[in-house]
Structure formats: C-alpha cells, structure tokens
mmCIF file of the N, C-alpha and C atoms, coordinates in Angstrom:
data_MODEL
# 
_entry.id   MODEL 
# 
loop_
_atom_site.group_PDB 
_atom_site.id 
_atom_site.type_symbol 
_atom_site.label_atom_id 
_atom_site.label_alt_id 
_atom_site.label_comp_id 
_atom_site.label_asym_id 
_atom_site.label_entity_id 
_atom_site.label_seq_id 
_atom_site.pdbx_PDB_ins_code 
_atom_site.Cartn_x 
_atom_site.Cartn_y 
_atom_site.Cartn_z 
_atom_site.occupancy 
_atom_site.B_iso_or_equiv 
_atom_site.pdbx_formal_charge 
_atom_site.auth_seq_id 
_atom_site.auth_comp_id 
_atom_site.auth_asym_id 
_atom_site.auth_atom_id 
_atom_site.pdbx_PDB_model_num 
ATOM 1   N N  . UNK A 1 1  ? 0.844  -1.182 0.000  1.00 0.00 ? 1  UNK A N  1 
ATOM 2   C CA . UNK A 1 1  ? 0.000  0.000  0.000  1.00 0.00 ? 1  UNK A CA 1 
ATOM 3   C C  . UNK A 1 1  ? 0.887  1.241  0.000  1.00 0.00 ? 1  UNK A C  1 
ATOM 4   N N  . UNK A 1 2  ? 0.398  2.130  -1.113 1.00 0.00 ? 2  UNK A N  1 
ATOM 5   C CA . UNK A 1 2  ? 1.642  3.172  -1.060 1.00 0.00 ? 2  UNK A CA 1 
ATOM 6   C C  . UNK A 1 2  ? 1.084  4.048  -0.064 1.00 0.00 ? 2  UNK A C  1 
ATOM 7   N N  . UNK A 1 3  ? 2.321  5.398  0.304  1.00 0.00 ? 3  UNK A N  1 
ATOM 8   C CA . UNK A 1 3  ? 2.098  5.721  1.674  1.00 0.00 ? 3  UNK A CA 1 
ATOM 9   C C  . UNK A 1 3  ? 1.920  7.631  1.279  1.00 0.00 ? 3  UNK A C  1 
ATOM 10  N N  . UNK A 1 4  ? 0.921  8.060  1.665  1.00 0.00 ? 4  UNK A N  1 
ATOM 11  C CA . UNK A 1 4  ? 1.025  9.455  1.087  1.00 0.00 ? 4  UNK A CA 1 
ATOM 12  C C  . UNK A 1 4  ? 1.113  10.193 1.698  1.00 0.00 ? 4  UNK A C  1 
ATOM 13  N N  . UNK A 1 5  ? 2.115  11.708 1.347  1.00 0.00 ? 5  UNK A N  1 
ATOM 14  C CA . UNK A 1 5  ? 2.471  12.712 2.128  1.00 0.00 ? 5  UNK A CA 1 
ATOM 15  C C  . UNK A 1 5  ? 1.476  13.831 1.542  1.00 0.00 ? 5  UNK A C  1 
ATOM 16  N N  . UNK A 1 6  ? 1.511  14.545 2.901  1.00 0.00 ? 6  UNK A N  1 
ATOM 17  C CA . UNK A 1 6  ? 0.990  16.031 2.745  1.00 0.00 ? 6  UNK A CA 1 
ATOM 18  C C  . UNK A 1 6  ? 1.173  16.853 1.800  1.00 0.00 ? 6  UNK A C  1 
ATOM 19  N N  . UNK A 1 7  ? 0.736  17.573 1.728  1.00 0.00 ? 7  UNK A N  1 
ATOM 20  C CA . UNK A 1 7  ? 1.438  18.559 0.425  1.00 0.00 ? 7  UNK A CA 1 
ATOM 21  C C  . UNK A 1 7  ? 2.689  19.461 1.036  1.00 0.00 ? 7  UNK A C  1 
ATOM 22  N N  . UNK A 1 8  ? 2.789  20.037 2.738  1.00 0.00 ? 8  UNK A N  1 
ATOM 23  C CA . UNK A 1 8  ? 3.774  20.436 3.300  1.00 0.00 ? 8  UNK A CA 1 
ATOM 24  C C  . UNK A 1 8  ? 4.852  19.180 3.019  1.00 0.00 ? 8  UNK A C  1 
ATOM 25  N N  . UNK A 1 9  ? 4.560  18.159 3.991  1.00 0.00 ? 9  UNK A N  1 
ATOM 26  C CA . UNK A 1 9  ? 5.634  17.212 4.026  1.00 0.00 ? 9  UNK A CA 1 
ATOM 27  C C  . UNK A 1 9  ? 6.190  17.232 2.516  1.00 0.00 ? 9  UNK A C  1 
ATOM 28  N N  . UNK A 1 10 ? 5.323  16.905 1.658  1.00 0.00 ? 10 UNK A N  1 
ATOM 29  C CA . UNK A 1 10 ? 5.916  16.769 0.305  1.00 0.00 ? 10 UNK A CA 1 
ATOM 30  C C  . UNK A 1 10 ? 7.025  17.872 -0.468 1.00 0.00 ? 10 UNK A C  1 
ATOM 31  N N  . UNK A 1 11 ? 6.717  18.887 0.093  1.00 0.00 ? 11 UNK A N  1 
ATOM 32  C CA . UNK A 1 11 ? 6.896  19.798 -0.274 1.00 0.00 ? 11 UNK A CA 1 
ATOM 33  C C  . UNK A 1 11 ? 8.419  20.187 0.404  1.00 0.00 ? 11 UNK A C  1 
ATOM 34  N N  . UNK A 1 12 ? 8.514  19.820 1.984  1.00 0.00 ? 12 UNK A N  1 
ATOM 35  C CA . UNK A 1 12 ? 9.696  19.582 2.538  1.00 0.00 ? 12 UNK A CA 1 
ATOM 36  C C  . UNK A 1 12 ? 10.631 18.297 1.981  1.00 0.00 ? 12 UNK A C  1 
ATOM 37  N N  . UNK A 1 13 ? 10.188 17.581 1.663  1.00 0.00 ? 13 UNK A N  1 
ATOM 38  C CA . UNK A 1 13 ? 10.871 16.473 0.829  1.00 0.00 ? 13 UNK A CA 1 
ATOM 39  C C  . UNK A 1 13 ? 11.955 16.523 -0.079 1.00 0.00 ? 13 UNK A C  1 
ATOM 40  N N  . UNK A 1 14 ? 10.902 17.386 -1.178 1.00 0.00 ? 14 UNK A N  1 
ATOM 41  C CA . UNK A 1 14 ? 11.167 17.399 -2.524 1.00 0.00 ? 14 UNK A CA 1 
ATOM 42  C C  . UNK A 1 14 ? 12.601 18.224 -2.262 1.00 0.00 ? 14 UNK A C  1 
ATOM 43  N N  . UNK A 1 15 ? 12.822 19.537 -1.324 1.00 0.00 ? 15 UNK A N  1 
ATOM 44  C CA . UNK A 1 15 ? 13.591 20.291 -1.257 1.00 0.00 ? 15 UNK A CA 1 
ATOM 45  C C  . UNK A 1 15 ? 15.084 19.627 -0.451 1.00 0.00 ? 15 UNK A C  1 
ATOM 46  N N  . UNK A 1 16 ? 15.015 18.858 0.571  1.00 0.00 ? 16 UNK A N  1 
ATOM 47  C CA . UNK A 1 16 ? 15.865 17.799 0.745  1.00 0.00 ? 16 UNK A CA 1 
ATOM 48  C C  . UNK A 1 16 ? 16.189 16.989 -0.182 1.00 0.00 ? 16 UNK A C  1 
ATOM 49  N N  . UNK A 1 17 ? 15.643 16.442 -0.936 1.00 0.00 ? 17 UNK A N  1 
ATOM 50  C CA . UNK A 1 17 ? 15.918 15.913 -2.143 1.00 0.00 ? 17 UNK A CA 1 
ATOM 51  C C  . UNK A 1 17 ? 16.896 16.423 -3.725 1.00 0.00 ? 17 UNK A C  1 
ATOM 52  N N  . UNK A 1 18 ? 16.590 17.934 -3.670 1.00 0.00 ? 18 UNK A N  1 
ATOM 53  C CA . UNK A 1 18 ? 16.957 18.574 -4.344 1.00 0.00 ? 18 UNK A CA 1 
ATOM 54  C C  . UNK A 1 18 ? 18.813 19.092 -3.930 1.00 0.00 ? 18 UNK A C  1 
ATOM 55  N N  . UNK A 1 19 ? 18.516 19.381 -2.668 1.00 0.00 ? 19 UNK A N  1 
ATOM 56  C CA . UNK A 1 19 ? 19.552 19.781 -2.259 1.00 0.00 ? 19 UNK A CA 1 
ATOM 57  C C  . UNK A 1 19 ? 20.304 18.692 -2.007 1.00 0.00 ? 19 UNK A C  1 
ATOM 58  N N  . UNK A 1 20 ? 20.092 18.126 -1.754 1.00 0.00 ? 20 UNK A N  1 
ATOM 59  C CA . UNK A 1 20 ? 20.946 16.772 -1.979 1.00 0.00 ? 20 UNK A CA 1 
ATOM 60  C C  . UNK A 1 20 ? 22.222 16.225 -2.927 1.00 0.00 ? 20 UNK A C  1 
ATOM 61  N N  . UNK A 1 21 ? 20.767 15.998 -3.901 1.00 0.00 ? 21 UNK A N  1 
ATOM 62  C CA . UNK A 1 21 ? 21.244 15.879 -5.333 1.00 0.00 ? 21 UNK A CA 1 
ATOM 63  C C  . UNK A 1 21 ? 22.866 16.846 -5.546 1.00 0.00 ? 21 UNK A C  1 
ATOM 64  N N  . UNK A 1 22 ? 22.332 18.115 -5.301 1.00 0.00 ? 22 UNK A N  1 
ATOM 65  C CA . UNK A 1 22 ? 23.209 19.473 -5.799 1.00 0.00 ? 22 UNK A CA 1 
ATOM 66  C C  . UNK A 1 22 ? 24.479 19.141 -5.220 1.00 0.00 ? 22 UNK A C  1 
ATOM 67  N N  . UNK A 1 23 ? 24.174 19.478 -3.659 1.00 0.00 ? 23 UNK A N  1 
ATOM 68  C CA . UNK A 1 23 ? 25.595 19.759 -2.998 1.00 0.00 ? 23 UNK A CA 1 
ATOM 69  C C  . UNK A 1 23 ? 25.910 18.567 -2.094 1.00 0.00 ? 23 UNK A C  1 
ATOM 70  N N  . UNK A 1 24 ? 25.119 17.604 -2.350 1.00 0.00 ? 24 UNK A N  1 
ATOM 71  C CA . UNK A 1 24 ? 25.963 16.503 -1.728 1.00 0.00 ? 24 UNK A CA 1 
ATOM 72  C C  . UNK A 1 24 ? 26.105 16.472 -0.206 1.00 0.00 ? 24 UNK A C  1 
ATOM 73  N N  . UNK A 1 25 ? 25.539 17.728 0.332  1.00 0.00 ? 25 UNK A N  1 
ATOM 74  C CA . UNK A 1 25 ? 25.441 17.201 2.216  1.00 0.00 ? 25 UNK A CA 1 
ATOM 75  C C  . UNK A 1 25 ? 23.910 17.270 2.444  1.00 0.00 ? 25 UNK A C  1 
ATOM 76  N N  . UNK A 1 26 ? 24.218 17.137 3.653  1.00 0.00 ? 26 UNK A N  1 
ATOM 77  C CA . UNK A 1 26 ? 22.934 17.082 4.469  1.00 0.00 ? 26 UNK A CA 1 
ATOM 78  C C  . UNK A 1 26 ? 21.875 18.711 4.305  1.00 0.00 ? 26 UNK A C  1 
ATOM 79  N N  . UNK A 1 27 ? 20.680 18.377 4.382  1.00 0.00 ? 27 UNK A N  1 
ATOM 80  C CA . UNK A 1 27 ? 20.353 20.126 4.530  1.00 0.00 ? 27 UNK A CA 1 
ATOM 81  C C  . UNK A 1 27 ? 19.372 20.067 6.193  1.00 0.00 ? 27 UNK A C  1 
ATOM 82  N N  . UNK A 1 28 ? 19.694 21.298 6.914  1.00 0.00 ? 28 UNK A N  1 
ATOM 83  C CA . UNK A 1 28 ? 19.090 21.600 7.716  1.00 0.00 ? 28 UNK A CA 1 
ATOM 84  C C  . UNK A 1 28 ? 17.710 22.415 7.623  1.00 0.00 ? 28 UNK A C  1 
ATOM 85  N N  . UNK A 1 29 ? 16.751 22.480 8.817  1.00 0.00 ? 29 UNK A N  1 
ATOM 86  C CA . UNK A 1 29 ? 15.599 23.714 8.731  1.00 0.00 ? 29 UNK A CA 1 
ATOM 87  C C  . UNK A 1 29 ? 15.946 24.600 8.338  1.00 0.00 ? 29 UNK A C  1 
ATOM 88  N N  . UNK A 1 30 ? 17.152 25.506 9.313  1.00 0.00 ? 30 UNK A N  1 
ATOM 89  C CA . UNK A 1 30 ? 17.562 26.708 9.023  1.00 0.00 ? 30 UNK A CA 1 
ATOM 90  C C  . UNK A 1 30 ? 17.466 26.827 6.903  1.00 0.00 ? 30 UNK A C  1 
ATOM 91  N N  . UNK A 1 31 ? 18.478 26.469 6.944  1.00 0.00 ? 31 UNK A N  1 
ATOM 92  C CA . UNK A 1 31 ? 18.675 26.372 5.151  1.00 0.00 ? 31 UNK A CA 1 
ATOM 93  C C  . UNK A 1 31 ? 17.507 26.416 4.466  1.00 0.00 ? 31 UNK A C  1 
ATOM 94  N N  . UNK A 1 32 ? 16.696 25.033 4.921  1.00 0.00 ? 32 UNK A N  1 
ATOM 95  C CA . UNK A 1 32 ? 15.113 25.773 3.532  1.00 0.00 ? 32 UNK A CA 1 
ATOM 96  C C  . UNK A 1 32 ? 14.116 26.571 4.854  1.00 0.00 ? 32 UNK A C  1 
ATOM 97  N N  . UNK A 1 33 ? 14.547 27.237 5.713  1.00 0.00 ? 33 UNK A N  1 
ATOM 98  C CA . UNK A 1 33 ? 13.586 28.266 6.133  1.00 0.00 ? 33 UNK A CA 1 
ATOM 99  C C  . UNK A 1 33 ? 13.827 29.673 5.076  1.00 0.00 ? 33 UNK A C  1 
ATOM 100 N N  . UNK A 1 34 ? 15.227 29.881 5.211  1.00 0.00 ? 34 UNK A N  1 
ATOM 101 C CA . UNK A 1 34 ? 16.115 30.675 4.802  1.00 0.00 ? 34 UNK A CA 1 
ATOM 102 C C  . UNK A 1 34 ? 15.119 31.264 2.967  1.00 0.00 ? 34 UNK A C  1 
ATOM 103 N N  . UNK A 1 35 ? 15.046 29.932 2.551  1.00 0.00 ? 35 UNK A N  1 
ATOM 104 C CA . UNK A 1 35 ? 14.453 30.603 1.028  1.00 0.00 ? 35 UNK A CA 1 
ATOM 105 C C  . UNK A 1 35 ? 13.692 31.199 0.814  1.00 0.00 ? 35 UNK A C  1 
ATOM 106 N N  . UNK A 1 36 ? 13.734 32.153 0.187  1.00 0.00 ? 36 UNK A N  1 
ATOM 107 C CA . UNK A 1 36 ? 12.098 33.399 0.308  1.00 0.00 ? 36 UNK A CA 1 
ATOM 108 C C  . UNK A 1 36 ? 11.038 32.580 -0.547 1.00 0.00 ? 36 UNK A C  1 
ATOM 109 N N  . UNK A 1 37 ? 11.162 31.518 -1.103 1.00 0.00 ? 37 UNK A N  1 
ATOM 110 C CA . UNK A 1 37 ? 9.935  31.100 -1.492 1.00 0.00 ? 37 UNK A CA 1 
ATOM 111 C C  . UNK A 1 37 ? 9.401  29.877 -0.240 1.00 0.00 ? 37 UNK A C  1 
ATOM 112 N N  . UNK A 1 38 ? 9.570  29.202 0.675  1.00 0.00 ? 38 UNK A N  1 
ATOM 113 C CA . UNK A 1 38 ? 9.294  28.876 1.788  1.00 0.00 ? 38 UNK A CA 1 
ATOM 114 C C  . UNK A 1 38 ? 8.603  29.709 2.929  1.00 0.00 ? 38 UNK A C  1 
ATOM 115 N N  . UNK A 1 39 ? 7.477  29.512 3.089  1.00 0.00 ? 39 UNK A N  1 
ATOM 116 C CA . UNK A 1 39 ? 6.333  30.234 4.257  1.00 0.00 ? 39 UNK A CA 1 
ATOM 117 C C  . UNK A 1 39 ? 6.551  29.180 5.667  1.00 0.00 ? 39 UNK A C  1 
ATOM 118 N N  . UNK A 1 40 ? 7.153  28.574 5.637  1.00 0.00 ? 40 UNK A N  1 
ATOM 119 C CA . UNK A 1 40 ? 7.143  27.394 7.031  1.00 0.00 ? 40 UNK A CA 1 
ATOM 120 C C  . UNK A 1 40 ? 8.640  28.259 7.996  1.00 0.00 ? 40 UNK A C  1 
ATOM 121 N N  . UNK A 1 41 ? 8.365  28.048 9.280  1.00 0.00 ? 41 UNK A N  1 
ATOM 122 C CA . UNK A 1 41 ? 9.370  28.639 9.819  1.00 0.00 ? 41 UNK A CA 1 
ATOM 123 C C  . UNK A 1 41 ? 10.731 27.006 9.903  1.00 0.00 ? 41 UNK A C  1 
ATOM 124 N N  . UNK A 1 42 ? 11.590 27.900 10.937 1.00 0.00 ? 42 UNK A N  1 
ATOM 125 C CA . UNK A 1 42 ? 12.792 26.495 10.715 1.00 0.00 ? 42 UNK A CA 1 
ATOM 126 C C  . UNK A 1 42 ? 11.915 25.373 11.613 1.00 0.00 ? 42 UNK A C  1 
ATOM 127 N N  . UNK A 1 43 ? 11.033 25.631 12.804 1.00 0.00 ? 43 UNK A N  1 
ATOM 128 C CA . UNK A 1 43 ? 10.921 24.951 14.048 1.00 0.00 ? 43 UNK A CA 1 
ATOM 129 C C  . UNK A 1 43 ? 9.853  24.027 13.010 1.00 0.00 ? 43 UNK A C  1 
ATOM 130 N N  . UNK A 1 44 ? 8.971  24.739 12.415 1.00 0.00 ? 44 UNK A N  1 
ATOM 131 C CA . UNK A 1 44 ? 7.973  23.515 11.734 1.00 0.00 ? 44 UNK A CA 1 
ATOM 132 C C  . UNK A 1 44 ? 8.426  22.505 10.880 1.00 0.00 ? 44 UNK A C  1 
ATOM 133 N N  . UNK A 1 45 ? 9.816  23.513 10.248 1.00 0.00 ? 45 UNK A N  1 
ATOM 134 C CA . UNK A 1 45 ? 10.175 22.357 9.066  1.00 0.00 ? 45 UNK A CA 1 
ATOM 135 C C  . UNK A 1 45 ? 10.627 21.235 9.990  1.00 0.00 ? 45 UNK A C  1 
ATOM 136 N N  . UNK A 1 46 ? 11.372 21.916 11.428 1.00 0.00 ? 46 UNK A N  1 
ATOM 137 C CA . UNK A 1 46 ? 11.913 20.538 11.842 1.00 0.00 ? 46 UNK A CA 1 
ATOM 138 C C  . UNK A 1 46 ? 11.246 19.502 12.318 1.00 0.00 ? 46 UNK A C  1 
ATOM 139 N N  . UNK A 1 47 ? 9.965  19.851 12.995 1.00 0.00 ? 47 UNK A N  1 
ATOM 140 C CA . UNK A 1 47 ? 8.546  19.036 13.018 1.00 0.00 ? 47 UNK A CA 1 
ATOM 141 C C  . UNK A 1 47 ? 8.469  17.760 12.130 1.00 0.00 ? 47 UNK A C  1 
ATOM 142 N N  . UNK A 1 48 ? 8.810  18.486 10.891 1.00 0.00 ? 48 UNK A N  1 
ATOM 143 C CA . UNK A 1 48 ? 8.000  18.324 9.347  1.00 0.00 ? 48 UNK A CA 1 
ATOM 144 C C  . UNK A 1 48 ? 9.471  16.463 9.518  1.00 0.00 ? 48 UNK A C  1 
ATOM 145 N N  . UNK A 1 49 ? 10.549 17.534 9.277  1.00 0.00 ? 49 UNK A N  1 
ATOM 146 C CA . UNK A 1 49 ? 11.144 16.906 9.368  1.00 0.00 ? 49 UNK A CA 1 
ATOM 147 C C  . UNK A 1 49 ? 11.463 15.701 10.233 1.00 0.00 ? 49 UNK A C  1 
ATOM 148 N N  . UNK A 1 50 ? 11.568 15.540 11.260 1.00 0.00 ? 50 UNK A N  1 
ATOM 149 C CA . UNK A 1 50 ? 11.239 14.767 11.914 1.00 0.00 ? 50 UNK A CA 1 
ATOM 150 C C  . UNK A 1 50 ? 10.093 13.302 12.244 1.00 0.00 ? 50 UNK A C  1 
ATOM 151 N N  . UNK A 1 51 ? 8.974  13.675 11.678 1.00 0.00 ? 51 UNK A N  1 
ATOM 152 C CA . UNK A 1 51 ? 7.764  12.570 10.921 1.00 0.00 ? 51 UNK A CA 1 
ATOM 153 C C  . UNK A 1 51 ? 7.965  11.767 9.987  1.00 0.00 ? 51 UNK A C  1 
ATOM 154 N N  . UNK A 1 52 ? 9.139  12.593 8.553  1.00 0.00 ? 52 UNK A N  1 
ATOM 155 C CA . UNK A 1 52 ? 9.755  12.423 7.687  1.00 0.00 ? 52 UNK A CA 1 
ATOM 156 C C  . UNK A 1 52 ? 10.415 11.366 7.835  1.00 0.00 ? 52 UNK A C  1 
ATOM 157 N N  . UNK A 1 53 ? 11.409 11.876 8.982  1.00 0.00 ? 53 UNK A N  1 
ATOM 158 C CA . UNK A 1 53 ? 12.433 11.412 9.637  1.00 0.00 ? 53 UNK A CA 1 
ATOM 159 C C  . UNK A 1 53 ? 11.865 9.390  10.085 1.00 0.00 ? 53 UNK A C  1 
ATOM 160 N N  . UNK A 1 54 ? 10.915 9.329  11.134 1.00 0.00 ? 54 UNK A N  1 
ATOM 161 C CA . UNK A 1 54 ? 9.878  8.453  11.454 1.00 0.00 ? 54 UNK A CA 1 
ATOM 162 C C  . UNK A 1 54 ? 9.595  7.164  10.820 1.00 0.00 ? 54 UNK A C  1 
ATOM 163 N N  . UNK A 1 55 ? 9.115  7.761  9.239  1.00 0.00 ? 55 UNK A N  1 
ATOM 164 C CA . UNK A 1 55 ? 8.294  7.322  8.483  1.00 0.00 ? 55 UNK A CA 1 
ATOM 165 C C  . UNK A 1 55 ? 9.167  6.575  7.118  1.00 0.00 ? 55 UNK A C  1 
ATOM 166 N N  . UNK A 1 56 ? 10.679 6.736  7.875  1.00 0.00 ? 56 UNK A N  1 
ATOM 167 C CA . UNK A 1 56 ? 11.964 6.361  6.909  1.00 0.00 ? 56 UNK A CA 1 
ATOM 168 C C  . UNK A 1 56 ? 12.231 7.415  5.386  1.00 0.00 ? 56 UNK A C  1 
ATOM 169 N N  . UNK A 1 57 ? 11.141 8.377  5.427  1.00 0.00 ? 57 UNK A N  1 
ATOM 170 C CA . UNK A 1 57 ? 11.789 9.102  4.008  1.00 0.00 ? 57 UNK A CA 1 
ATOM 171 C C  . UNK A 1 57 ? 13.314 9.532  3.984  1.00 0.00 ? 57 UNK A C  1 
ATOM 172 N N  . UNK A 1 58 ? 13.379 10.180 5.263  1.00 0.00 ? 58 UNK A N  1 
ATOM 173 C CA . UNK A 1 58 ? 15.122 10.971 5.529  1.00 0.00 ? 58 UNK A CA 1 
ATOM 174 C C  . UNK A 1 58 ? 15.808 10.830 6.865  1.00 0.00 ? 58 UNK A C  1 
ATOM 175 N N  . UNK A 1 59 ? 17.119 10.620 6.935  1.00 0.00 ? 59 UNK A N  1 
ATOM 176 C CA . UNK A 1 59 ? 17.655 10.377 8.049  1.00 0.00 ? 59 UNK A CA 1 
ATOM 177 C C  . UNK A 1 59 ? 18.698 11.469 8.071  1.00 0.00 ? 59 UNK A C  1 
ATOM 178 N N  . UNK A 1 60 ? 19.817 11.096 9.333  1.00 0.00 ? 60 UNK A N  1 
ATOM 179 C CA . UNK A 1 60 ? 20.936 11.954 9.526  1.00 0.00 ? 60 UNK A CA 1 
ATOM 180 C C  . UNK A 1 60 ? 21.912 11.116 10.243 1.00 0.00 ? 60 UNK A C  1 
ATOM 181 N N  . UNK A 1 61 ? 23.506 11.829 9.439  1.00 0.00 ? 61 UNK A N  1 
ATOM 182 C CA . UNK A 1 61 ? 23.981 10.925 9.203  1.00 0.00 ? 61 UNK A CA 1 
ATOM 183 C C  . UNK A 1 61 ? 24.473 11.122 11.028 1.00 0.00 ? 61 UNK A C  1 
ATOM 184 N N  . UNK A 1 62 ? 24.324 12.329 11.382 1.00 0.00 ? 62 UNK A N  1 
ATOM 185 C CA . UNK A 1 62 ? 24.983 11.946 12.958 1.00 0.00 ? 62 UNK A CA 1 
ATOM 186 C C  . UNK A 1 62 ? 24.104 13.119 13.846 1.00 0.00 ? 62 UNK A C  1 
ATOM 187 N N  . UNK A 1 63 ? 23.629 13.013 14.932 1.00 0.00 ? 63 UNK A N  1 
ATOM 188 C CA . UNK A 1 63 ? 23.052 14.045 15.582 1.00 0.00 ? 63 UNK A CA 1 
ATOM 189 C C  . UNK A 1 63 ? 22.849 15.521 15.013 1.00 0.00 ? 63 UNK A C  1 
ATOM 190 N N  . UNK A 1 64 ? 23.872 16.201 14.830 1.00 0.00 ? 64 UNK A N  1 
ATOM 191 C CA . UNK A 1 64 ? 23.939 17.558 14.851 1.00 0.00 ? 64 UNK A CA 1 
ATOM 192 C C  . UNK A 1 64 ? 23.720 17.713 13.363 1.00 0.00 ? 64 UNK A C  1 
ATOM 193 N N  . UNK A 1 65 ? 24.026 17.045 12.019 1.00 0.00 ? 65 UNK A N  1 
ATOM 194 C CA . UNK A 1 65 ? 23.758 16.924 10.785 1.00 0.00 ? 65 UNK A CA 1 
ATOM 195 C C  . UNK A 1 65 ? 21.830 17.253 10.436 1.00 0.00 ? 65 UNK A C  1 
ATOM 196 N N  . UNK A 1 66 ? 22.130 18.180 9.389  1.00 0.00 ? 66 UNK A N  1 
ATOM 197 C CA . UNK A 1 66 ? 20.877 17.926 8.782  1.00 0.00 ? 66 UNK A CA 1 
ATOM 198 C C  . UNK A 1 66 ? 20.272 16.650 8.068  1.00 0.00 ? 66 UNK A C  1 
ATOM 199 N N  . UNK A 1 67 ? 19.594 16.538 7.290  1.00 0.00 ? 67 UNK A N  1 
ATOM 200 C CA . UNK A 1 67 ? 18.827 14.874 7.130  1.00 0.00 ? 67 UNK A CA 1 
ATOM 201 C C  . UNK A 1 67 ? 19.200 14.861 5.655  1.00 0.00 ? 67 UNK A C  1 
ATOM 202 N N  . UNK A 1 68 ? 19.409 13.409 5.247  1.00 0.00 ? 68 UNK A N  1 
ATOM 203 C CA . UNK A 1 68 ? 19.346 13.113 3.868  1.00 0.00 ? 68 UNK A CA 1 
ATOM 204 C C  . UNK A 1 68 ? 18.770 12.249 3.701  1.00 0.00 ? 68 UNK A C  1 
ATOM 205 N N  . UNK A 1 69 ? 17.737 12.414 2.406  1.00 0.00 ? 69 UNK A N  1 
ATOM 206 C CA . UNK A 1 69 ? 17.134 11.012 1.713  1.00 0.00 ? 69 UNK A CA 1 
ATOM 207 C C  . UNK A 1 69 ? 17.208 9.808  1.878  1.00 0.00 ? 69 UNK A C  1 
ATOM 208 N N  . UNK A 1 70 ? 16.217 9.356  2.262  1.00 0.00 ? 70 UNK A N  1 
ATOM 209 C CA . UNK A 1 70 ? 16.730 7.307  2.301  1.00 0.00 ? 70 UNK A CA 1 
ATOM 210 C C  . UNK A 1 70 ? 16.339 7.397  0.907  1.00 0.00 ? 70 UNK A C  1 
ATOM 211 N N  . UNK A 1 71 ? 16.395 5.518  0.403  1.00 0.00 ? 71 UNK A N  1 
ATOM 212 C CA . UNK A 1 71 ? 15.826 5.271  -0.706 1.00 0.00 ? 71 UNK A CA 1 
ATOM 213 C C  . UNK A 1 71 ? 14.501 5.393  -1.033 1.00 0.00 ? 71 UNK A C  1 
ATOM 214 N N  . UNK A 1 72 ? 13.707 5.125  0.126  1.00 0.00 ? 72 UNK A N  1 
ATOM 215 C CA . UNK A 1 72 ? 12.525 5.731  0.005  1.00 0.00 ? 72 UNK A CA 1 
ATOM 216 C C  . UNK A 1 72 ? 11.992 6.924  -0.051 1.00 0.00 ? 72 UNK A C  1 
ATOM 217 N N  . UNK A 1 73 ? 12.965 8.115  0.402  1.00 0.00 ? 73 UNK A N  1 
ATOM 218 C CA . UNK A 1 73 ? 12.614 9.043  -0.040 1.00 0.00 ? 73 UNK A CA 1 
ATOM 219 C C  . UNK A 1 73 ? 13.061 9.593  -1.530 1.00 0.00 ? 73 UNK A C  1 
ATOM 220 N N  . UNK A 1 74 ? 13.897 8.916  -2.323 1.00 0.00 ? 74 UNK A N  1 
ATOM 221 C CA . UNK A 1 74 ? 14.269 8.959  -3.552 1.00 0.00 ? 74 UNK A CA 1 
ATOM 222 C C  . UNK A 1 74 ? 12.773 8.546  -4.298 1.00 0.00 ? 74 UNK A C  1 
ATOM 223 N N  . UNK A 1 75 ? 12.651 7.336  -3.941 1.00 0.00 ? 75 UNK A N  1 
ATOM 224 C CA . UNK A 1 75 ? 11.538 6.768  -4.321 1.00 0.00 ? 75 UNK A CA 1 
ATOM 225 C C  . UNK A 1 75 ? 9.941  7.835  -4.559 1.00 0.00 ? 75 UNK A C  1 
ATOM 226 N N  . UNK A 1 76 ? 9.874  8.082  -3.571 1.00 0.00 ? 76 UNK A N  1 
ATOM 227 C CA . UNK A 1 76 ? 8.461  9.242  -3.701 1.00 0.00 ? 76 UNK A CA 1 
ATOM 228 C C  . UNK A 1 76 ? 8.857  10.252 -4.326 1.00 0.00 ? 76 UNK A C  1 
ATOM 229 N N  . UNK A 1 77 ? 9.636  10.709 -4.293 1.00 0.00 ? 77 UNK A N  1 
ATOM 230 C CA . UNK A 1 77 ? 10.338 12.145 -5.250 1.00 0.00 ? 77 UNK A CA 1 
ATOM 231 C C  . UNK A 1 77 ? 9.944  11.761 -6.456 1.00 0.00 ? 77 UNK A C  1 
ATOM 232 N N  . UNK A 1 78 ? 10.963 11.095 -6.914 1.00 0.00 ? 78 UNK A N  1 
ATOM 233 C CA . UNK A 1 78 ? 10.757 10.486 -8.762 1.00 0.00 ? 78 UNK A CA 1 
ATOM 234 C C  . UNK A 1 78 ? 9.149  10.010 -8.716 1.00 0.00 ? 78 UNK A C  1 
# 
C-alpha cells in the first residue's frame, strides 16, 4: 500500500531531495527556512522533518547533521 504525504511534508521532501542531489550534504531547517519562497518557519520544518524522519523518508547521518534522503525518499520524489 503506497504511503502518502501532505502537500507540506511533500513539499519539505522534494527540497531535501533537491539539495541533496546538488551539494551533496545534508540540509538543515535553518537552510530551507532561509528561502524566500518557503512560508514554514525552521521549528515547523523541523517538526516536518522529523515525521519524515519516522516514516523512513530521511535520516541523519549523525546528531547535529541535517537529514538526507533514504531510498525511500528517492523513491516518492521520482
């Protein structure tokens, strides 16, 4: 049964995903709070993040690191 995200969550996803791709580390709240096209503050994304986190889309690679993509979160992206 496939598993469906919010349009926020999704939306936090896609941008971990992206950034990813690009620069190859981890991304934090701060970072996609930071973008003027983002309306979510850092504390929600980290919420956001965190469920994400939960639900196996994205992990981190050590405490203090922002989160990167599992395969499953590759997976829902594409």
């Amino acid at each position: 049964m496939e598993e469906f995200l919010s349009p926020r969550e999704t939306e936090i996803l896609e941008e971990i995903v992206r950034n990813y791709v690009l620069s190859a580390s981890p991304t934090g709240s701060r970072f996609i709070a930071k973008r003027k096209d983002f309306r979510y503050s850092a504390a929600t994304i980290r919420n956001v993040m965190g469920d994400l986190e939960e639900r196996g889309y994205i992990t981190h690679p050590h405490t203090s690191a922002g989160r990167i993509p599992t395969d499953k979160g590759y997976r829902y992206y594409v």
